[in-house]
C-alpha positions in Angstrom: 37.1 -6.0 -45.1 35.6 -4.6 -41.8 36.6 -0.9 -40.8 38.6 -3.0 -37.6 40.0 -5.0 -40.1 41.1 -2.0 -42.8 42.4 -0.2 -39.4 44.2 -2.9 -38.6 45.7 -4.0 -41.8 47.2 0.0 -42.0 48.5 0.0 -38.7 50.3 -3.4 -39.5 51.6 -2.3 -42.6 53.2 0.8 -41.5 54.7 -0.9 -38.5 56.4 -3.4 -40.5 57.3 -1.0 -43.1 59.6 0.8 -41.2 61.8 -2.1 -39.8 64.2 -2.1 -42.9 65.9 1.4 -42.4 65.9 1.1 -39.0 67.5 -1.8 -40.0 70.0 0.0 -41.9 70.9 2.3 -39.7 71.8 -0.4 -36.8 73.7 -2.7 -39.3 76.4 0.0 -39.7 77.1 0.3 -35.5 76.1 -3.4 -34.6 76.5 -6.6 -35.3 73.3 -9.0 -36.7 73.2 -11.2 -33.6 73.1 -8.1 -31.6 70.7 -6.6 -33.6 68.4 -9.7 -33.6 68.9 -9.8 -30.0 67.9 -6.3 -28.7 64.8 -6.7 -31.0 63.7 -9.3 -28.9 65.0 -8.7 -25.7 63.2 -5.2 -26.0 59.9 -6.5 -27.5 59.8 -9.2 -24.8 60.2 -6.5 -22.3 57.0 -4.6 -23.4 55.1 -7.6 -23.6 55.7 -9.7 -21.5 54.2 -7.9 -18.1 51.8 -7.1 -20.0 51.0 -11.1 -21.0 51.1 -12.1 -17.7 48.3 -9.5 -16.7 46.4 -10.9 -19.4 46.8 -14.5 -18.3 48.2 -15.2 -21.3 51.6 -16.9 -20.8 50.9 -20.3 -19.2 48.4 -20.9 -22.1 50.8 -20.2 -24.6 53.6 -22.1 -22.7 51.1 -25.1 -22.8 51.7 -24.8 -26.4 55.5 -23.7 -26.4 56.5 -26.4 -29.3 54.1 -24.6 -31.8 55.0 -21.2 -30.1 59.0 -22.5 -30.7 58.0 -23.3 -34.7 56.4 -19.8 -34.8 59.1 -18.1 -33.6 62.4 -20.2 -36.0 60.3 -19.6 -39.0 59.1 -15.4 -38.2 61.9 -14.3 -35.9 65.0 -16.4 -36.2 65.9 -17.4 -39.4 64.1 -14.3 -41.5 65.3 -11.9 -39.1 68.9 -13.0 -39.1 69.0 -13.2 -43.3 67.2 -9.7 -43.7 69.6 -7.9 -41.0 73.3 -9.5 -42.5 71.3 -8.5 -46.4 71.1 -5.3 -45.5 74.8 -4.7 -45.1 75.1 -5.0 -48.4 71.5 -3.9 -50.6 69.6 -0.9 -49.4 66.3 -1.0 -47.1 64.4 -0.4 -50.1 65.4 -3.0 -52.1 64.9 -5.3 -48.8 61.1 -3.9 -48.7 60.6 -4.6 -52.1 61.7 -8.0 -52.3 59.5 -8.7 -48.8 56.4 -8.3 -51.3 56.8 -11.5 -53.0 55.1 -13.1 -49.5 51.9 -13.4 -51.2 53.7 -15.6 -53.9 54.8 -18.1 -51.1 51.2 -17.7 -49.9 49.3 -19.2 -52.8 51.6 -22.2 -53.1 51.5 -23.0 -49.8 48.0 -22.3 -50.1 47.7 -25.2 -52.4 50.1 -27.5 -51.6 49.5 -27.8 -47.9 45.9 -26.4 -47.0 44.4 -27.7 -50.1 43.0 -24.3 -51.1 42.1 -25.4 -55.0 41.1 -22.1 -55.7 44.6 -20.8 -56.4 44.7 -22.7 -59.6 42.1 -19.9 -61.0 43.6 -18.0 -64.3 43.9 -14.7 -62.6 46.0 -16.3 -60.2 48.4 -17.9 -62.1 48.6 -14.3 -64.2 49.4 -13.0 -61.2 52.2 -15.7 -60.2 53.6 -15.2 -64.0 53.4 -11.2 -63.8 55.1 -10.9 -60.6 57.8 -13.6 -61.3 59.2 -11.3 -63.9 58.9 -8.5 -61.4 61.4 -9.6 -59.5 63.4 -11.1 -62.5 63.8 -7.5 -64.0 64.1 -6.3 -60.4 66.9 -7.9 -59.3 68.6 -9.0 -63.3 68.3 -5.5 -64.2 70.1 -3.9 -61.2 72.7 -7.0 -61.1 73.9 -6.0 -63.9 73.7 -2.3 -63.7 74.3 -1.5 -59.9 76.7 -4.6 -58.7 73.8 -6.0 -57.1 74.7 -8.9 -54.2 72.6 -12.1 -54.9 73.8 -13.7 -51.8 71.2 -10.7 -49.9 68.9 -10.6 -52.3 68.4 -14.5 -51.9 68.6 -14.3 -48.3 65.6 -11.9 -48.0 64.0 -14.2 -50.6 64.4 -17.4 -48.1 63.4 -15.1 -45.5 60.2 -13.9 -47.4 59.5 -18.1 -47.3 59.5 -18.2 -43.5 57.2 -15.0 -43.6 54.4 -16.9 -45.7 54.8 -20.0 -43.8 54.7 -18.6 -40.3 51.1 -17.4 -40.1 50.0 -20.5 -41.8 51.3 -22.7 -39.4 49.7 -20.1 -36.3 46.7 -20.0 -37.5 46.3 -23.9 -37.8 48.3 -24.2 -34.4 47.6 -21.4 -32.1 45.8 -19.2 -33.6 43.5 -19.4 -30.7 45.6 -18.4 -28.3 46.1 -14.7 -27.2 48.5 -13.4 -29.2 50.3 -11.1 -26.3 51.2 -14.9 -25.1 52.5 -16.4 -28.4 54.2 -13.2 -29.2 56.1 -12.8 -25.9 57.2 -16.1 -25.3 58.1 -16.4 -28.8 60.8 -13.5 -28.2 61.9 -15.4 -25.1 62.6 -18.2 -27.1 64.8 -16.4 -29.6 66.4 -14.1 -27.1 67.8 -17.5 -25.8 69.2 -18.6 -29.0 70.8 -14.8 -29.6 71.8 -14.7 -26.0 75.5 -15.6 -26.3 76.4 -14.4 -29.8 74.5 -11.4 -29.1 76.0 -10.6 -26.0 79.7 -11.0 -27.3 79.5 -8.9 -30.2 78.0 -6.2 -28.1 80.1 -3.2 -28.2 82.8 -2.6 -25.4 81.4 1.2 -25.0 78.4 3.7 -25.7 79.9 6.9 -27.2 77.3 9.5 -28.0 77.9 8.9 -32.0 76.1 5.8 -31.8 73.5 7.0 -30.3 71.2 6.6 -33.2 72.3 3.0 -33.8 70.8 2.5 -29.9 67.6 4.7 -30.7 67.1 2.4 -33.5 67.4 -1.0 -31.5 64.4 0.7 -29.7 62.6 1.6 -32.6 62.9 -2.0 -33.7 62.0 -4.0 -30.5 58.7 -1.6 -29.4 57.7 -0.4 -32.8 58.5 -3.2 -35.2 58.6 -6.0 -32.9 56.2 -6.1 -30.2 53.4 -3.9 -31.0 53.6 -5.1 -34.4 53.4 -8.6 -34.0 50.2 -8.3 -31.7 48.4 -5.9 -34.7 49.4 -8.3 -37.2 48.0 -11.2 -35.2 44.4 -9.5 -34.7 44.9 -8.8 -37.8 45.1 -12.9 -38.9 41.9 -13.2 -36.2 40.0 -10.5 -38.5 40.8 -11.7 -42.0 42.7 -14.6 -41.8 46.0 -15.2 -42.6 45.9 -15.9 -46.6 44.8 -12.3 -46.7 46.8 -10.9 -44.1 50.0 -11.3 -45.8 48.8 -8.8 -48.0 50.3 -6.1 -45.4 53.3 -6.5 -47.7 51.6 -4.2 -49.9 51.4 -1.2 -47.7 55.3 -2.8 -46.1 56.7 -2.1 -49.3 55.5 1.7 -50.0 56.6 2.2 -46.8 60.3 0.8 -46.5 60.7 2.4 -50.5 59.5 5.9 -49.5 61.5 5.7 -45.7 64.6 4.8 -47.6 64.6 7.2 -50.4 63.4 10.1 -47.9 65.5 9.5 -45.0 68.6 7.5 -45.7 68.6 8.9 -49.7 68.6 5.9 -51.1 69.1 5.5 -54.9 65.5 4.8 -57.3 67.4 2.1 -59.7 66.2 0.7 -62.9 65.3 -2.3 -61.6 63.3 -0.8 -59.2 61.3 1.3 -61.6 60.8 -1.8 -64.1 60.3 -4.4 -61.7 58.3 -2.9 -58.9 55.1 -2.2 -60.4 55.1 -5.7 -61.9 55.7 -7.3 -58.4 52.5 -5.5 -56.6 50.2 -6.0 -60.0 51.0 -10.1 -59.5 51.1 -9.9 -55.9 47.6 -8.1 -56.5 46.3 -10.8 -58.7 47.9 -13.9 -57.0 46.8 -13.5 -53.8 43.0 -12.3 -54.5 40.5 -14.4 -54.0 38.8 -15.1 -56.7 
């Protein structure tokens, strides 16, 4: 990996590490539409000008079906599952169970770019080590900590439109500017989120919620706009099989913010599963 590449791929990881306790935090002052709503309507806000100073709109509106595609399967559907999961497990479970990306990867991988390669031993190890990851990670703690499967399997199906996303891009429009595809791509879901979002807004801003609003920030600038546009250099420098690997440094990153900030429990799951789910990550998304 070149030095832009390693820069990149830290930059991305921490950016998209710290969406889940912002998360969080907004779940327990606003609704999910709203939620999924601001992030958007914020994100397109700091992009957007600066897309159409780039000249990067009308190319990206040339290609708005594939922009649309981008933006159900990265923005609409994961984003709604992860925010109405999180009402009920913590951000660091959410992080952890992000990292099973790279598992989605390989078999899409496989099944729809032909990459033959996946079939390697090491891989399959991998695929077999970081199944039971998340088997002890979520049987363990369902067991012990009254774990909701609904959310866990909702940030599972949203992990899906995470691995497919960037595959689709990178065939589609990956040559496009990403400023373009990212802003538009908020457009399009701040339309869908418009109406719901808008009515479950709250009737007043008291100055107790006033870190539920500096977190809607936090998540459209932060985690929303400048992220997407480092994570899609990123796909430019490396590609996008091993740019899902951000979920690495993405799950240090929500674990630690949610332990040290919003004291968040370490659970036995965690402890048993976690390591397992990186080592097969690790080994299932290397190229070998």
């Amino acid at each position: 990996m070149s030095r832009k590449g390693l820069i990149l791929f830290i930059a991305c990881g921490i950016a998209w590490g710290m969406p889940y306790a912002f998360i969080s935090i907004a779940v327990e002052q606003f609704d999910v539409a709203t939620i999924v709503l601001a992030r958007c309507l914020i994100g397109a806000a700091v992009l957007i000008p600066f897309a159409i100073y780039r000249k990067a709109i009308m190319p990206a509106l040339k290609h708005w079906r594939w922009v649309l595609v981008f933006a159900l399967l990265e923005m609409v559907g994961p984003w709604f599952l992860i925010t109405n999961a999180e009402r009920t497990i913590s951000s660091g479970l959410t992080g952890l169970l992000i990292a099973i990306v790279p598992f989605w990867g390989v078999f899409i991988a496989y099944y729809f770019l032909g990459d033959k390669s996946v079939k390697h031993p090491k891989t399959i190890f991998g695929l077999i080590i970081g199944f039971a990851g998340v088997l002890l990670l979520v049987g363990v703690d369902a067991f012990s900590a009254n774990l909701d499967l609904l959310g866990v399997g909702a940030v599972i199906l949203a992990s899906l439109g995470y691995a497919i996303a960037p595959a689709v891009s990178s065939r589609t429009i990956g040559h496009l500017d990403s400023v373009g595809v990212i802003a538009l791509s908020m457009g399009f879901v701040s339309v869908i989120y418009a109406i719901p979002g808008f009515i479950a807004l709250p009737a007043s801003i008291p100055t107790a919620k006033f870190d539920g609003w500096m977190a809607l920030i936090v998540l459209g600038v932060v985690c929303s706009a400048i992220a997407f546009i480092l994570f899609f250099d990123l796909i430019k420098e490396i590609g996008s099989a091993r740019a899902t690997l951000i979920t690495y440094p993405n799950t240090a990153v929500a674990f630690l913010l949610g332990i040290v900030f919003l004291s968040e429990p370490i659970t036995l799951g965690m402890i048993l599963g976690f390591p397992l789910v990186l080592i097969g990550s690790y080994f299932a998304s290397k190229r070998h």
